[in-house]
C-alpha positions as CSV (number, residue, x, y, z in Angstrom):
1,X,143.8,103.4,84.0
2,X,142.1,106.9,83.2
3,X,144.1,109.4,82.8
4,X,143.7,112.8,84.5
5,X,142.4,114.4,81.1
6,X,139.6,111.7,81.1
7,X,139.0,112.9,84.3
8,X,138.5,115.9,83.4
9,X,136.2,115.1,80.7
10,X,134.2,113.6,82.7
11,X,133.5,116.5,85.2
12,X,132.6,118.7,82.7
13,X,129.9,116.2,80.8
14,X,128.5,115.8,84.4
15,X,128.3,119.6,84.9
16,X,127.2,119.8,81.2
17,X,123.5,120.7,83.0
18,X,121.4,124.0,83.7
19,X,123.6,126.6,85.0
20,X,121.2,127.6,87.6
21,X,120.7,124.0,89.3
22,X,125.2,123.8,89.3
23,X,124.8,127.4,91.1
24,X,122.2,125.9,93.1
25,X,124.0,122.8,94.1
26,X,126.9,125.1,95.2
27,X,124.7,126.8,97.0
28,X,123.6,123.8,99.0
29,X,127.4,122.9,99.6
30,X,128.3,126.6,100.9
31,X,125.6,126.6,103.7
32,X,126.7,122.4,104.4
33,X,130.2,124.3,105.1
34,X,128.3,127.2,107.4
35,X,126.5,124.0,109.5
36,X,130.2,122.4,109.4
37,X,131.8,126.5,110.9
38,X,128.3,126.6,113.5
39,X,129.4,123.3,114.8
40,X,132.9,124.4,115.2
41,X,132.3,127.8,116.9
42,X,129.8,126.2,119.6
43,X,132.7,123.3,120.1
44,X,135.7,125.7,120.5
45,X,134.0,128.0,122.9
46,X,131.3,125.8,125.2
47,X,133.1,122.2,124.7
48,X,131.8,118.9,124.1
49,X,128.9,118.8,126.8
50,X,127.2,121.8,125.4
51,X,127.7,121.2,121.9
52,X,126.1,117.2,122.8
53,X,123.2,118.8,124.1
54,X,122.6,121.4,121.1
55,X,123.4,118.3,118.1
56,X,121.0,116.3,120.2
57,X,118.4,118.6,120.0
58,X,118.5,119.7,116.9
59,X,119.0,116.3,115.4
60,X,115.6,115.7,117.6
61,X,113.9,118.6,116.1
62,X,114.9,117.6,112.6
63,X,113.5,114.3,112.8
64,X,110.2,115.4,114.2
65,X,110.0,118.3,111.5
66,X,110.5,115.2,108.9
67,X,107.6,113.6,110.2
68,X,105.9,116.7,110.5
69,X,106.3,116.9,106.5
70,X,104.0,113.8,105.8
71,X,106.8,113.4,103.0
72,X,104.2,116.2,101.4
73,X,106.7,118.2,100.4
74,X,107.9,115.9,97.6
75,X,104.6,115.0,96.2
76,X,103.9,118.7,96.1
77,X,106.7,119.4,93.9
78,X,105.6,116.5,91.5
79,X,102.0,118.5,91.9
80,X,102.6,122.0,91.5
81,X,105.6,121.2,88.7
82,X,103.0,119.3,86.8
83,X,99.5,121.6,86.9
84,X,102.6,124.4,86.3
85,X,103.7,122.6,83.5
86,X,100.4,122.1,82.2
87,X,99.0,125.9,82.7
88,X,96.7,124.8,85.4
89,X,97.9,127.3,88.3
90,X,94.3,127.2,89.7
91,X,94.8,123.0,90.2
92,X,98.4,124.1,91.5
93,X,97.3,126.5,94.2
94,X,94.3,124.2,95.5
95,X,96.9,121.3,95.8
96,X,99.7,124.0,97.7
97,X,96.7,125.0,99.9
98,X,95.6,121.1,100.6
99,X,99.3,120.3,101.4
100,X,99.2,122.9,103.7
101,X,96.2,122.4,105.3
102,X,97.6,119.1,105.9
103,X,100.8,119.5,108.0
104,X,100.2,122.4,109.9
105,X,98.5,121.5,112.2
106,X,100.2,117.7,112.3
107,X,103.2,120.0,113.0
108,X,101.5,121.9,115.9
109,X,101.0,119.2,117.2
110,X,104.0,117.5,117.2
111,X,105.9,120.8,118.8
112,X,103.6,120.6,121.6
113,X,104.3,117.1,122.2
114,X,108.0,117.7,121.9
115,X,107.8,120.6,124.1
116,X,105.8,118.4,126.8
117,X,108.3,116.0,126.3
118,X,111.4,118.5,126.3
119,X,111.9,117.2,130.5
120,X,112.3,113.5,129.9
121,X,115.5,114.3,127.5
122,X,117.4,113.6,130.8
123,X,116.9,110.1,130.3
124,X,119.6,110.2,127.3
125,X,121.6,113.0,129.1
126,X,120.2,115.5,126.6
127,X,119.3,119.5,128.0
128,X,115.6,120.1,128.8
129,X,116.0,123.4,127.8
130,X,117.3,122.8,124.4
131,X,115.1,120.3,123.5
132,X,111.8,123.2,124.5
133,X,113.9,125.8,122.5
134,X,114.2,123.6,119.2
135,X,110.5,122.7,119.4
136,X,109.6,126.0,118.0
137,X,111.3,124.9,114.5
138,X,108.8,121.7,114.1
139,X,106.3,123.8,113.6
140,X,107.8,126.2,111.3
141,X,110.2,123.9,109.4
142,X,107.6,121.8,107.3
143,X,105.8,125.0,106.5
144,X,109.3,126.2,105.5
145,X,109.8,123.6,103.5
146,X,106.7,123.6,101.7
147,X,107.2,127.1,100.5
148,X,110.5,126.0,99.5
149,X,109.7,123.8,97.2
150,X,106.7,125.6,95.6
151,X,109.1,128.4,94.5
152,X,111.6,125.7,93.2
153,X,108.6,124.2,91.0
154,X,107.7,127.7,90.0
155,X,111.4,127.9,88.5
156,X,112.7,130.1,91.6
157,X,115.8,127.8,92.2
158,X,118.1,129.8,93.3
159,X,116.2,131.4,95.6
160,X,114.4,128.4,96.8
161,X,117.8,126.7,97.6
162,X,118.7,130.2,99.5
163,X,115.9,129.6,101.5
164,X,116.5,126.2,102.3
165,X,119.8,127.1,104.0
166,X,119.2,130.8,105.3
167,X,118.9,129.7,109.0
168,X,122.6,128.8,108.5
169,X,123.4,132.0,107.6
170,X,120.8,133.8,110.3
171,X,122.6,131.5,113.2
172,X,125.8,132.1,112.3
173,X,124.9,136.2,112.5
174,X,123.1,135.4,116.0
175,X,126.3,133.0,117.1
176,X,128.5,136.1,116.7
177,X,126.3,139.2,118.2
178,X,126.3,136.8,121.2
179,X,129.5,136.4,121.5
180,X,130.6,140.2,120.8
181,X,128.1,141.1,123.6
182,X,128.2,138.6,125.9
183,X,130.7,136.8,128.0
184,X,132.3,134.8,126.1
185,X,130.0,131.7,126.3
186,X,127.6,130.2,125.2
187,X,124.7,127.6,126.2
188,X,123.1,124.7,124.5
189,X,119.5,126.2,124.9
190,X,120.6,129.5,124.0
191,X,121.9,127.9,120.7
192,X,119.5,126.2,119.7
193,X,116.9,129.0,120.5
194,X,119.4,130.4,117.7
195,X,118.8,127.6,115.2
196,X,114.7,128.1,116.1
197,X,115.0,131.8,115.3
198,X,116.6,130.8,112.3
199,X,114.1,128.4,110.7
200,X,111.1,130.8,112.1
201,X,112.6,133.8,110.1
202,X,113.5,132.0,106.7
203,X,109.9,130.6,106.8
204,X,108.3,133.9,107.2
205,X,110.5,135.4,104.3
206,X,110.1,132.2,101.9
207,X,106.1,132.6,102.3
208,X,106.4,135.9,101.9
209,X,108.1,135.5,98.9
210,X,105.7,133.0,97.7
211,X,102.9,134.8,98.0
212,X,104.2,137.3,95.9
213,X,104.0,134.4,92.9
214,X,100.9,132.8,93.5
215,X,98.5,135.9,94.6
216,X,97.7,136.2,91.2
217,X,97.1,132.6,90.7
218,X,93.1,131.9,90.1
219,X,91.2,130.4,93.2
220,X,87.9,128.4,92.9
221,X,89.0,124.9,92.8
222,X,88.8,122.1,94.5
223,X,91.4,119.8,95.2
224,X,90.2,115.9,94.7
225,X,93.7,114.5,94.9
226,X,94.8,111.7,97.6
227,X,97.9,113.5,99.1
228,X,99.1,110.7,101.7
229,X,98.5,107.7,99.7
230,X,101.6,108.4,97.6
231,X,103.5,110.4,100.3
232,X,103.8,107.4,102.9
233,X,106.8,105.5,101.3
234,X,109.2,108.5,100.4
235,X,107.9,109.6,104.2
236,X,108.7,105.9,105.9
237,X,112.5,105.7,103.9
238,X,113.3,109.6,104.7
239,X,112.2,108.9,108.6
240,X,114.4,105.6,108.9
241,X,117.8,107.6,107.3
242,X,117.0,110.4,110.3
243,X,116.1,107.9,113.1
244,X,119.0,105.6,112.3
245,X,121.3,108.8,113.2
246,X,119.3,109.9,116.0
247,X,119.3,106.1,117.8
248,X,123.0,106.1,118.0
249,X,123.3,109.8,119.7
250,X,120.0,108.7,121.8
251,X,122.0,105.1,123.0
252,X,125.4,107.5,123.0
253,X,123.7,110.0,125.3
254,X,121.8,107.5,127.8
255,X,125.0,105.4,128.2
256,X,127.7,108.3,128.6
257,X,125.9,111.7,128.2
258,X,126.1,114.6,126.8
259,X,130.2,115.1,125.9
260,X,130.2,112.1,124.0
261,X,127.5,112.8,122.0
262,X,128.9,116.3,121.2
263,X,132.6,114.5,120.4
264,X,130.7,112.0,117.9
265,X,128.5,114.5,116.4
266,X,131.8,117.0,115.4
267,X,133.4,113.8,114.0
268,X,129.8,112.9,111.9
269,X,130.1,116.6,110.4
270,X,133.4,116.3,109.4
271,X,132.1,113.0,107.4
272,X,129.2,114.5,106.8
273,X,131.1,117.1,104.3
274,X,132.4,114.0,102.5
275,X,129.3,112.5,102.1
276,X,127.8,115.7,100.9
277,X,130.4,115.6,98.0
278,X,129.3,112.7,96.9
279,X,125.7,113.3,97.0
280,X,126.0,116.5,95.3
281,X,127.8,114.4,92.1
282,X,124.7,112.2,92.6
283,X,122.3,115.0,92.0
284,X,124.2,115.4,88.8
285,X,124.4,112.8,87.3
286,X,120.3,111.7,88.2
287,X,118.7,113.4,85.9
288,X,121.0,111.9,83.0
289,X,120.3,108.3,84.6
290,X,116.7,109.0,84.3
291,X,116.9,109.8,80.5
292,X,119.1,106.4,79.9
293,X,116.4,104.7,81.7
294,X,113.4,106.1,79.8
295,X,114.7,105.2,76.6
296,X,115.9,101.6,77.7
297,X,119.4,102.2,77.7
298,X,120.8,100.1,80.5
299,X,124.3,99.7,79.4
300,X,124.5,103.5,79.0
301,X,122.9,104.1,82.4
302,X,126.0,101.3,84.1
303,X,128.4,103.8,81.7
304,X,127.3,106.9,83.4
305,X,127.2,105.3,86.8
306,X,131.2,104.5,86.3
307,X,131.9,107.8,85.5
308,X,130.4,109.4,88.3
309,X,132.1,106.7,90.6
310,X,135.4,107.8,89.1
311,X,134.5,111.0,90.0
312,X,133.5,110.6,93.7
313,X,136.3,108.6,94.4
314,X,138.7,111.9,92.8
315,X,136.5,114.2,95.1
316,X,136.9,112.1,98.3
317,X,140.1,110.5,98.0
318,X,142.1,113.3,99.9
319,X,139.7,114.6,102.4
320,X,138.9,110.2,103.1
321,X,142.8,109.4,103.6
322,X,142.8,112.5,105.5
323,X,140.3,111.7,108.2
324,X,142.5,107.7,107.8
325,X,145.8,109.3,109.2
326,X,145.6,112.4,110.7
327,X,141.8,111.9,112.8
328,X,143.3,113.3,115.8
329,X,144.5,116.6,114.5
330,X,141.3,117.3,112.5
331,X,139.8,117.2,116.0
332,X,141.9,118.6,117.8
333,X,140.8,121.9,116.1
334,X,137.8,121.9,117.5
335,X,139.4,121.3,121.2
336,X,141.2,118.9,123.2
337,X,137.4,117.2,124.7
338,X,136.9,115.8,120.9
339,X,140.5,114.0,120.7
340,X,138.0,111.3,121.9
341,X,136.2,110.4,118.8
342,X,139.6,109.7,117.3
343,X,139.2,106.2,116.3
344,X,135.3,107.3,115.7
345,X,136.5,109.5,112.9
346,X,138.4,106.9,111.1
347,X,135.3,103.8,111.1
348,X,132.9,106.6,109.9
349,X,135.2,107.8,107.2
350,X,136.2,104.3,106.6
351,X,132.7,103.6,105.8
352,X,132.4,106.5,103.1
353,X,134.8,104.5,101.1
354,X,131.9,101.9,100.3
355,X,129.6,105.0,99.3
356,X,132.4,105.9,96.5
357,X,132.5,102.3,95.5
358,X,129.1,101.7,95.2
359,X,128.9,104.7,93.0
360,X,125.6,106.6,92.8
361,X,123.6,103.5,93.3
362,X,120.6,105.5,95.1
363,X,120.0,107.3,92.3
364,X,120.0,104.7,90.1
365,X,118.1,102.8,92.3
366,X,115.3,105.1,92.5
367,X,115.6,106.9,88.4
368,X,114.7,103.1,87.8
369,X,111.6,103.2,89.4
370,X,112.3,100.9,92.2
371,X,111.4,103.2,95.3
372,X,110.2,100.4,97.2
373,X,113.0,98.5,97.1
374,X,114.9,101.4,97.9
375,X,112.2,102.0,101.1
376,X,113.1,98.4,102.6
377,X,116.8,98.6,102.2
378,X,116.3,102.0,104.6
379,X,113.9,99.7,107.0
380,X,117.0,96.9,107.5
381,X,119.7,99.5,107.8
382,X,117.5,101.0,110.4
383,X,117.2,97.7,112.2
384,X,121.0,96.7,111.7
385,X,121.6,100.6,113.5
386,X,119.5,99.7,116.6
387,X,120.8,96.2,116.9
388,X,124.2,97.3,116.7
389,X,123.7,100.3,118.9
390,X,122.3,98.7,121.7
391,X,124.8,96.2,121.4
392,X,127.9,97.5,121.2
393,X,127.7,101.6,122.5
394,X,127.2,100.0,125.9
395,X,130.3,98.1,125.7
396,X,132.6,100.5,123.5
397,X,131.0,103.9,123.6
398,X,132.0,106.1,120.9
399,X,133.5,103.0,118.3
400,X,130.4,101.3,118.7
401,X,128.3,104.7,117.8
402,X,131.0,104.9,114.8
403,X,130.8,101.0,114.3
404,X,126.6,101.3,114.5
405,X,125.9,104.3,112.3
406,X,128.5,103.8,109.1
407,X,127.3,99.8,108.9
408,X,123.6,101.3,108.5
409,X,124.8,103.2,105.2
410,X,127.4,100.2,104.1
411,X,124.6,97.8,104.5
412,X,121.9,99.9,102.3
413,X,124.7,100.4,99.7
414,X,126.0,97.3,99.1
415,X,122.3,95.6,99.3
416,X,121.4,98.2,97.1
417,X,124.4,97.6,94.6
418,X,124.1,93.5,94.5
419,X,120.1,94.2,93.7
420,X,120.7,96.6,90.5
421,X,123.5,94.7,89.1
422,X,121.1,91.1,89.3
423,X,118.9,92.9,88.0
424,X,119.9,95.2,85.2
425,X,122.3,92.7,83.5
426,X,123.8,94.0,80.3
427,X,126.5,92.3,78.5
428,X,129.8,94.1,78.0
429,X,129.3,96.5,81.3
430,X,132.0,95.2,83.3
């Protein structure tokens, strides 16, 4: 049994890191909590329809953007970082500009699509309107995100995670001059013309930002690199995480409409902060796993995975047992419409309990250098979502949303846990 001081020594080896990525990763968690208070102002003043309509469209808009992104954006920080690293900024510069050249105008066209699209949302009992207002975002958010992470890889990481999570903060100013000068209320297209605005204006600062770092940078070179070749797997795995949410609210919506979906999505957020917990200690504790992995030090790397399990299951222990016996007053908060998702709440943050017992087993996973196993455990917890959505939302609505979205992540955990432990055997681990 560890004691509480052990526990303790284990938070501060994991935050034993660079000051600036801990002040980062708070970062990230404040504007997760802004996203958590946007969600709860739109519930608490339109209801569950309207806030349904604006997570539906938004969730649509964020999946697009991903695809949008070509999965680009990670290969460019592995670019840029390394001709950085190596003095090169001419090679980095030609591979920024090639990266760019490259999903604008795949994200063009994908907004126009959407937008085209936006009147066939009725079909899942989504808004028209919302889904044209979001559309505006696919275009800018990959652009967005490319800046982003070109400052981070410059060594601007406090300001590239600002950036990352400004919208949060530019909706949440929008949210209230609306409601100070209007009536009170607010719609789901007006909203999410809010979180468009958002993602348009943090794009035009971060690029204007980055120019300011790279207009000095020499130009002349070409770039010879094959950009999508390497992109397509961290693209394919990133696209089935976001489509396995969006299938369940799509099924939700076409089965029940939109007041469903908006009950299920408030009860996702609330798990959603959980999960966030946990992935943050993840981030930590990554880079470490990497460095027991380089050297060959597998025992060391099952060690450090421990730890951080104990830790997870300290930071989610209250806000799990929580959401376990007292669902119906954490939604009840947001209104008397989301008392619905009850039982919802409870499978979902039921399911989080296998994420602390599997321990950071993702990053593991992937600081091992087994990405593609990683990329098929996404593909069959994908599958098991749409199976078990169209299976069971018809017959039991929100549970089965509950029932078809945490078995996706329960499925890819303990796959991914059975896989590293056959395979990275050490003696004297357990």
């Amino acid at each position: 049994m560890k004691s509480l001081y052990d526990i303790y020594k284990q938070v501060l080896s994991l935050l034993s890191g660079n000051s600036r990525e801990i002040a980062a990763i708070a970062m990230k968690l404040t504007f997760a909590f802004l996203s958590f208070i946007i969600i709860f102002v739109v519930a608490r003043i339109s209801g569950a329809s309207v806030t349904g309509d604006y997570a539906f469209a938004v969730a649509t808009a964020s999946m697009v953007s991903l695809l949008a992104t070509l999965g680009l954006d990670q290969i460019a920080v592995r670019m840029i970082g390394g001709d950085l690293r190596e003095g090169r900024r001419d090679l980095a510069l030609a591979a920024l500009f090639a990266v760019a050249r490259t999903i604008a105008p795949v994200a063009l066209a994908l907004a126009l699509i959407l937008m085209v699209a936006s009147p066939y949302a009725a079909l899942v009992g989504a808004s028209m309107e919302a889904m044209m207002a979001v559309s505006v975002s696919v275009v800018a958010f990959p652009l967005l995100r490319l800046a982003v992470v070109t400052l981070r890889a410059t060594g601007k990481i406090l300001i590239s995670q600002f950036l990352d999570g400004a919208h949060s903060v530019t909706m949440l100013v929008g949210l209230g001059g609306m409601i100070l000068v209007g009536d009170g209320t607010l719609s789901a297209a007006l909203t999410a013309a809010l979180y468009s605005t958002g993602i348009v204006f943090s794009a035009i600062i971060a690029w204007a930002l980055l120019y300011r770092e790279i207009r000095d940078w020499p130009r002349g070179v070409k770039f010879e690199g094959r950009l999508l070749a390497s992109s397509w797997p961290i693209l394919i795995a990133a696209f089935c995480h976001s489509f396995t949410q969006w299938i369940v609210l799509a099924q939700l919506g076409a089965e029940f409409g939109s007041a469903q979906v908006g009950a299920y999505r408030v009860a996702n957020q609330v798990v959603m902060i959980i999960a966030l917990m946990l992935t943050t200690i993840e981030s930590l504790v990554n880079p470490q796993l990497a460095g027991d992995f380089r050297i060959g030090d597998i025992q060391g790397a099952w060690r450090r995975h421990r730890r951080a399990s104990a830790l997870m299951l300290v930071a989610a222990f209250f806000p799990v047992l929580l959401c376990l016996i007292a669902p119906h007053h954490i939604l009840g908060l947001f209104g008397p419409e989301f008392g619905i998702a009850t039982v919802a709440l409870m499978i979902m943050s039921a399911g989080q309990i296998v994420n602390v017992l599997t321990g950071p087993i993702g990053g593991m996973m992937i600081m091992s250098g087994r990405e593609r196993i990683s990329l098929w455990l996404s593909i069959a917890g994908l599958i098991t979502a749409v199976l078990l959505s169209v299976a069971l939302i018809p017959v039991y609505g929100l549970v089965g949303a509950a029932i078809a979205g945490a078995s996706a992540t329960i499925l890819r955990n303990i796959a991914a846990y059975i896989f590293m432990r056959r395979v990275l055997k050490v003696t004297g681990v357990d």
